[in-house]
C-alpha positions in Angstrom: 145.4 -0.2 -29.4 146.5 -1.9 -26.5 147.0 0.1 -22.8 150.8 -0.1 -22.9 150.8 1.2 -26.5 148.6 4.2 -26.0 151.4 4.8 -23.6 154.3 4.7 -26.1 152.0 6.9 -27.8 152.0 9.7 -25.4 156.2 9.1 -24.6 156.7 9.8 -28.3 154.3 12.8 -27.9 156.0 14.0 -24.6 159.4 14.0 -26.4 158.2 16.3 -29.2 156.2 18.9 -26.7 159.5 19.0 -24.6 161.5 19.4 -27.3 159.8 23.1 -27.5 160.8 23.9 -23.6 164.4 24.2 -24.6 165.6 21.7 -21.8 168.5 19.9 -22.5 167.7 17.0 -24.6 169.6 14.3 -23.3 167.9 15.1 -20.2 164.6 15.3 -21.7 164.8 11.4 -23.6 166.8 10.3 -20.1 163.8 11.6 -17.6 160.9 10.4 -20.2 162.3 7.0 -20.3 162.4 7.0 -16.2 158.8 8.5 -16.0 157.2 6.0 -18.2 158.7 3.3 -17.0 157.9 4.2 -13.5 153.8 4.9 -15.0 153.8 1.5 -16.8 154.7 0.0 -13.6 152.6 1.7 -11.7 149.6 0.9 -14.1 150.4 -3.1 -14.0 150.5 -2.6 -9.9 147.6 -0.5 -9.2 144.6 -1.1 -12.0 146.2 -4.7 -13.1 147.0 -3.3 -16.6 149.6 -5.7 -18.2 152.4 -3.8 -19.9 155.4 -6.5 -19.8 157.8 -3.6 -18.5 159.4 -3.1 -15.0 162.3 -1.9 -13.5 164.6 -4.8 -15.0 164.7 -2.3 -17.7 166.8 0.1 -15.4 169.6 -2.5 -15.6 169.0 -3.1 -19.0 169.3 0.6 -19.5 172.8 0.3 -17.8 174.0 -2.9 -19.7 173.2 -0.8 -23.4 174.9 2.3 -22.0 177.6 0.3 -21.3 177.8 -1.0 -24.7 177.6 2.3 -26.4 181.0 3.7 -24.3 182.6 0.3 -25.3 181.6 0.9 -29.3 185.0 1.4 -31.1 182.8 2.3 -34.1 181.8 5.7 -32.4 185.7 6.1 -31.3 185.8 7.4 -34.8 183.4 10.2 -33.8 186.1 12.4 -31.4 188.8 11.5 -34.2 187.0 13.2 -37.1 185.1 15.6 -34.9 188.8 17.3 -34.3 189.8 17.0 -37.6 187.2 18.9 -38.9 188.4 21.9 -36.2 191.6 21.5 -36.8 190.9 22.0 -40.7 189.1 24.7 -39.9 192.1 26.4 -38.0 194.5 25.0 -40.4 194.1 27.8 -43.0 193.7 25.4 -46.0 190.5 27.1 -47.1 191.9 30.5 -46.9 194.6 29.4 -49.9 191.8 27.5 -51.6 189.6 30.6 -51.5 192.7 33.1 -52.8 193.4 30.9 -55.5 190.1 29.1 -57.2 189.0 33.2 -56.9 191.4 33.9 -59.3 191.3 31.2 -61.4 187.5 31.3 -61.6 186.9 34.8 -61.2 186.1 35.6 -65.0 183.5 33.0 -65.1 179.9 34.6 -64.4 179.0 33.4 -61.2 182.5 32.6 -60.4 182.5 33.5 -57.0 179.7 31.3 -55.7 181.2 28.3 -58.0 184.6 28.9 -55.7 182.5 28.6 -52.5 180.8 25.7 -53.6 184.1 24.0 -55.0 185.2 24.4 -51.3 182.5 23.6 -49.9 182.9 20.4 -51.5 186.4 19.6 -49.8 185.9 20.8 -46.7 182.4 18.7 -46.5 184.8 15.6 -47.4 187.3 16.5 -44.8 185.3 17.7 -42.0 181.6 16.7 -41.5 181.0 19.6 -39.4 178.3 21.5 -40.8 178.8 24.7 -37.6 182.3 24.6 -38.9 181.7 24.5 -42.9 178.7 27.0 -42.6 180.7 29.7 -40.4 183.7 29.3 -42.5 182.3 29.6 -45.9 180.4 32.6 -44.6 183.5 34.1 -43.4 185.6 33.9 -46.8 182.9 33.9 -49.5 179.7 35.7 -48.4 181.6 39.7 -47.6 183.6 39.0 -51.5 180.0 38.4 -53.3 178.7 41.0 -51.7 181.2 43.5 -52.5 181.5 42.1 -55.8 177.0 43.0 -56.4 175.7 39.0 -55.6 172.6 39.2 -54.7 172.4 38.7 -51.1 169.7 36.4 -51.1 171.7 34.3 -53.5 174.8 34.4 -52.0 173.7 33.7 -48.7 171.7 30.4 -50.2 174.9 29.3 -52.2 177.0 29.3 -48.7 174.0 27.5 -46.6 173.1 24.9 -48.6 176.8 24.3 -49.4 177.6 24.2 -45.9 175.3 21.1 -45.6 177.4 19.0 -47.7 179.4 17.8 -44.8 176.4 15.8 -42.9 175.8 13.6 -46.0 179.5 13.7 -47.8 182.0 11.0 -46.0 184.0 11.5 -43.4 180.2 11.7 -41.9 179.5 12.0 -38.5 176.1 11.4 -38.9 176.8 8.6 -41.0 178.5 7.2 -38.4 175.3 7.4 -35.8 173.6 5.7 -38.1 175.6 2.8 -39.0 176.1 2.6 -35.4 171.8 2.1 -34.9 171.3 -0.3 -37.6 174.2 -2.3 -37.0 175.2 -2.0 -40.6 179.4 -1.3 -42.1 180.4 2.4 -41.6 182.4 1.5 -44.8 179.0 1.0 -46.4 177.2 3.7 -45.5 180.7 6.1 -46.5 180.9 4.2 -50.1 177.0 4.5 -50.6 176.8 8.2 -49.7 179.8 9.3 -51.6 177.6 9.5 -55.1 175.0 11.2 -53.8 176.8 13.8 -52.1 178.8 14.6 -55.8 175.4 14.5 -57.1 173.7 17.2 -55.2 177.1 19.3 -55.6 176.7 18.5 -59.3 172.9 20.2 -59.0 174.1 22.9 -56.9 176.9 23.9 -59.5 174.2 23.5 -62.2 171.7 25.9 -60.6 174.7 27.9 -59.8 175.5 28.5 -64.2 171.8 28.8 -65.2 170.9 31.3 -62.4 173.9 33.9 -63.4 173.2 33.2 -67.0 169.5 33.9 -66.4 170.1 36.3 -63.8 173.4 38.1 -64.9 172.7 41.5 -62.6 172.6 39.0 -59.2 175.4 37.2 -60.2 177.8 40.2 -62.1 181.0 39.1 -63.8 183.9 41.3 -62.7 185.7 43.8 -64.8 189.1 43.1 -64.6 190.2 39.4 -64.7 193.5 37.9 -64.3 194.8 35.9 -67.2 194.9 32.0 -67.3 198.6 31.3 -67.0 200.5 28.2 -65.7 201.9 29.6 -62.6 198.1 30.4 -61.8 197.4 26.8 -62.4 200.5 25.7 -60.3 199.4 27.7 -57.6 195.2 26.6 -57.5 197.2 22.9 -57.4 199.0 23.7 -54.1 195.9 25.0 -52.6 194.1 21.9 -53.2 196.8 18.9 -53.0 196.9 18.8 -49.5 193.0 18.5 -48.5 192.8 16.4 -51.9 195.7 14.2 -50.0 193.7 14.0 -46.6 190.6 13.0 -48.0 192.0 10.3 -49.9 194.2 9.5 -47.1 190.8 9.3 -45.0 188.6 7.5 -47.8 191.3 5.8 -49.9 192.2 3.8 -47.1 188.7 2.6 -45.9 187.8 2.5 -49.6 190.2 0.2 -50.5 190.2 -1.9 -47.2 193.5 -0.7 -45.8 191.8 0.8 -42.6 188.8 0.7 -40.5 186.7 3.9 -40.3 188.2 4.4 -36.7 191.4 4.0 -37.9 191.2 5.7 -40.4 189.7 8.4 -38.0 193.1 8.7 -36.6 195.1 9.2 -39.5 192.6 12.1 -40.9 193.3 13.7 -36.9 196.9 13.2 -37.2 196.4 14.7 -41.2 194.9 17.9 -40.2 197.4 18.7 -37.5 200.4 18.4 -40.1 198.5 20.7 -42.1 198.1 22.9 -39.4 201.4 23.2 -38.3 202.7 23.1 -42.3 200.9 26.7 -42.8 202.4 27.9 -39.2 198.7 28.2 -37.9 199.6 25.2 -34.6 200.6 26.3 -31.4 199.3 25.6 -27.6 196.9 28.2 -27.6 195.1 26.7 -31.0 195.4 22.7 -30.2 194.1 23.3 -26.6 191.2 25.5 -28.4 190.7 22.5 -30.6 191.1 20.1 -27.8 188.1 21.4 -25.9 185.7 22.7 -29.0 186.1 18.7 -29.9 185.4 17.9 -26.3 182.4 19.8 -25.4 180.8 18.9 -29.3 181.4 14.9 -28.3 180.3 14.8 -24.7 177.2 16.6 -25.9 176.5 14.1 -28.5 177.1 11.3 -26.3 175.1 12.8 -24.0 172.0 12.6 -26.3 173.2 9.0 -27.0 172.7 7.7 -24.1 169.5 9.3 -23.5 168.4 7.9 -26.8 169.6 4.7 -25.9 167.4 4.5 -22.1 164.1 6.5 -24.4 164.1 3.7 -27.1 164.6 0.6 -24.9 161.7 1.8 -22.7 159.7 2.9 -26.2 160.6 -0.8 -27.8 159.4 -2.3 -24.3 156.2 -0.4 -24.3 155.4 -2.3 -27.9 156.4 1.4 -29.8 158.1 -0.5 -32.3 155.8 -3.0 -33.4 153.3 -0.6 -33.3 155.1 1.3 -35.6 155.5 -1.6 -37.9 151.8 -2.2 -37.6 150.7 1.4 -38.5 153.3 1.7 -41.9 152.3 -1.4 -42.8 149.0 -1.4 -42.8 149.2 1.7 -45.4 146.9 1.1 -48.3 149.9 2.8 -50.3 152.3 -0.7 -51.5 155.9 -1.0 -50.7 156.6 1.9 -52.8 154.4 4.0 -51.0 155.2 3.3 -48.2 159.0 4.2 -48.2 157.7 7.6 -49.6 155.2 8.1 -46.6 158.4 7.7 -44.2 160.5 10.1 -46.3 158.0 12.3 -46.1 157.8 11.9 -42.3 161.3 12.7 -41.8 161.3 15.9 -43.8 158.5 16.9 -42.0 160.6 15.9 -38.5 163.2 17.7 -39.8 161.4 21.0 -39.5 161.5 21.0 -35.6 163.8 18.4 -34.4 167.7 18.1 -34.6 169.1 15.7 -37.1 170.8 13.6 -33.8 167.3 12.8 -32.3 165.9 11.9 -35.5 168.8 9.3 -35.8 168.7 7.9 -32.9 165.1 7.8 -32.0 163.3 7.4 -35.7 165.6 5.6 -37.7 165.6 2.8 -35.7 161.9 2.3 -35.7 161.5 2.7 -39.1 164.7 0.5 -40.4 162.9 -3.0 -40.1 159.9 -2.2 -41.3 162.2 -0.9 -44.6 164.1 -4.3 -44.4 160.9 -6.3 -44.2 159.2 -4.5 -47.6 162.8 -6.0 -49.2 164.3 -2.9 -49.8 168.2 -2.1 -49.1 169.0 -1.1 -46.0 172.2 1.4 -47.0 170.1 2.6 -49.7 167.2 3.8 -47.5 169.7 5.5 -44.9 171.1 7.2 -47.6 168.2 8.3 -48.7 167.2 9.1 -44.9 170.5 11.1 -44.5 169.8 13.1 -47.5 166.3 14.6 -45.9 167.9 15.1 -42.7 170.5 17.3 -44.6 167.9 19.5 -45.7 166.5 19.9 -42.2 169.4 22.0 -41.9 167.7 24.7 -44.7 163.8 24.4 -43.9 162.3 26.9 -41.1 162.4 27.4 -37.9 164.8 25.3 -36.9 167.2 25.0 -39.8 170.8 25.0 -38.1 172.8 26.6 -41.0 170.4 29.4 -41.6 171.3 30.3 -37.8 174.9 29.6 -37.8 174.9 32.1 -41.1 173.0 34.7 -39.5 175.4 34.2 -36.5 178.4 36.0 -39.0 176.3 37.4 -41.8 177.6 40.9 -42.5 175.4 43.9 -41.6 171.8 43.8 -44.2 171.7 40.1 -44.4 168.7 39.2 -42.1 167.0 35.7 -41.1 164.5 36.6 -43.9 166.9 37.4 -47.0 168.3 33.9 -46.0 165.3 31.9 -46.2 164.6 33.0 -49.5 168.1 32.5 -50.6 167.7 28.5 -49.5 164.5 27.7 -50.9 165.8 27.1 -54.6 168.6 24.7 -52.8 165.7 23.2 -50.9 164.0 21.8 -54.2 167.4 21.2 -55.5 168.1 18.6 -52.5 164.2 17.1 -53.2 165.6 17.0 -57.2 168.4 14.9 -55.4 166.7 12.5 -53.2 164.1 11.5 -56.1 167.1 11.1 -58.3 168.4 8.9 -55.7 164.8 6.9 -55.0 164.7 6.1 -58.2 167.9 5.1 -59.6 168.9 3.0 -56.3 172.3 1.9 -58.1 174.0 5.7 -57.4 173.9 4.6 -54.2 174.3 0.7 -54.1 177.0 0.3 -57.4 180.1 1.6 -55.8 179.4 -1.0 -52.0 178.9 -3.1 -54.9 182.1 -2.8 -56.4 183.9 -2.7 -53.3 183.0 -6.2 -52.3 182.7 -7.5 -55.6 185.9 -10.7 -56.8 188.7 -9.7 -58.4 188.5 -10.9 -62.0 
């Protein structure tokens, strides 16, 4: 390899080591990207090493910082960052939880079908996996405990639910990405809506088998309320209005009527109606919300703007192209190939945060995808779904930790990794699913675009 590529070599290799310290990671991709571009420059001036990079980048650095605050795409990201905690505040899942655990209740397994039913909606009106996790925790994990769940399996059921929201549109992450590649957020939201229904579809499967094979960790309950219509009428009330916001929020990017960051506005505006519909609004919750979605978007704009200096200064070191070179190269095919990077990123996912991954990886990897002739919004669907299970895989899978963070009293760190693990090869089920039947992501984008007849 060439001098100034050993050298993106070792700023790749910084960033993970640092990662470890704990230091703030904007800071971390911000500094590395000043350091090596100060060494490079140093190494061309001192030994006569040529490495094509100086401090022209530092303005460059400004001019792509610049463009990141001017992005109306990521506008979207405050808009549905505070509908998600508004949502959450808006005690729409308390209803949902009352009634679906009354209508389902009789059904073995009941309880952790209701959690996963709302984790469903709340991952398609939030994207906020702290949120989704903490609240799911909250209403479902104490009642299947009380009502003889296993704790290992109740706890799994409300993690892995709780990761819905990163894949499920209105995704933030989603959002990040189609922001990288420079690809439709539309795109991305219509090819990642199958997918997400699929792994709830697995989830709800593993969900009937495991209490029919395992009826003592999933108990039916004694007493169950009849079926009647004024049940019924009442389970429809408790789910019209998220139904309404999501198709509000989907419907009208769906069907062209908005752009994503409009539409980001009318899902804001949505979950504060709600909120003050149920009497939950006042001064004291909207300035909570105000600041919760402040302090969540300044932090990942924060790491965005590190990213941004990190990979200009890693592209201008050749990291890309090497990249390229190395996957390439690969005695494995296209096929292959695409499989060695999944791989790569589920690996990743053990130790690094879903944002870094996006913004730093992604990037590299995307062209090298488009130049084997594969689909671009299929791959970062695919991408997206490994990066949701970073959330469940040790030691730093997020959800296990916000769980733990409200678990009740005998639910330990432990008892929760061995209640995620089934979901873990449930989410691998998934993503080969996915690899190889390419149309559950690409037919409805398909659709979308396709001529009226």
């Amino acid at each position: 390899m060439a001098p100034n590529e050993w050298l993106a070599v070792a700023m790749f290799a910084a960033f993970i080591t640092l990662i470890f310290t704990g230091y703030p990671v904007a800071w971390v991709l911000g500094g590395l990207a000043v350091l090596f571009t100060a060494l490079a420059i140093i190494m061309e001036v001192d030994f006569a090493i040529v490495m094509d990079l100086d401090w022209a980048y530092a303005s460059l650095t400004v001019d792509r910082i610049w463009d990141v605050m001017t992005n109306w795409v990521l506008v979207a990201l405050p808009m549905f960052i505070f509908m998600g905690l508004m949502l959450d505040r808006s005690g729409m899942a308390d209803a949902l939880m009352r009634n679906l655990v009354r209508l389902l209740g009789g059904v073995r397994g009941g309880l952790a079908l209701t959690v996963t039913l709302i984790g469903l909606l709340l991952a398609a009106s939030t994207g906020i996996i702290g949120a989704s996790v903490v609240l799911l925790a909250l209403l479902g994990l104490p009642v299947m405990l009380k009502a003889g769940y296993a704790p290992t399996f109740a706890s799994g059921t409300v993690c892995a639910v709780g990761t819905l929201g990163i894949l499920l549109p209105p995704s933030i992450m989603l959002v990040l990405m189609a922001d990288r590649l420079a690809i439709s957020v539309g795109d991305l939201f219509l090819g990642a809506l199958f997918p997400g229904l699929l792994l709830g579809g697995l989830y709800v499967a593993f969900i009937l088998v495991f209490a029919w094979l395992r009826p003592a960790a999933a108990p039916a309950p004694r007493e169950v309320e009849p079926i009647t219509l004024g049940l019924l009428g009442a389970v429809a009330l408790a789910v019209l209005p998220p139904a309404g916001l999501i198709l509000a929020v989907l419907g009208s990017i769906f069907f062209g009527l908005a752009t994503p960051t409009e539409a980001a506005g009318v899902g804001a505006a949505g979950a504060t109606l709600l909120a003050l519909l149920n009497r939950r609004l006042d001064l004291s919750v909207l300035g909570d919300v105000l600041e919760q979605t402040t302090r969540t978007t300044a932090f990942i704009f924060a790491i965005f703007l590190g990213a941004t200096a990190f990979s200009l200064v890693l592209r201008g070191l050749g990291g890309d192209e090497l990249m390229a070179r190395l996957l390439l190269e690969l005695p494995f095919g296209p096929v292959g190939i695409v499989l060695c990077i999944l791989l790569l990123t589920f690996i990743l996912g053990f130790f690094l945060d879903w944002i870094e991954i996006t913004l730093i990886v992604l990037p590299l990897v995307a062209p090298v995808v488009v130049a084997l002739g594969f689909d671009l919004v299929w791959f970062t669907v695919l991408f997206a779904v490994c990066l949701q299970t970073s959330f469940l895989t040790p030691p730093v899978g997020f959800a296990i930790f916000y769980l733990k963070g409200v678990a009740p009293a005998g639910v330990d760190v432990r008892t929760i990794y061995r209640g995620v693990v089934p979901f873990i090869f449930l989410q691998l089920l998934g993503g080969a699913l996915i690899f190889y039947w390419p149309q559950i992501v690409t037919w409805l984008p398909a659709q979308a675009y396709a001529p009226p007849m």
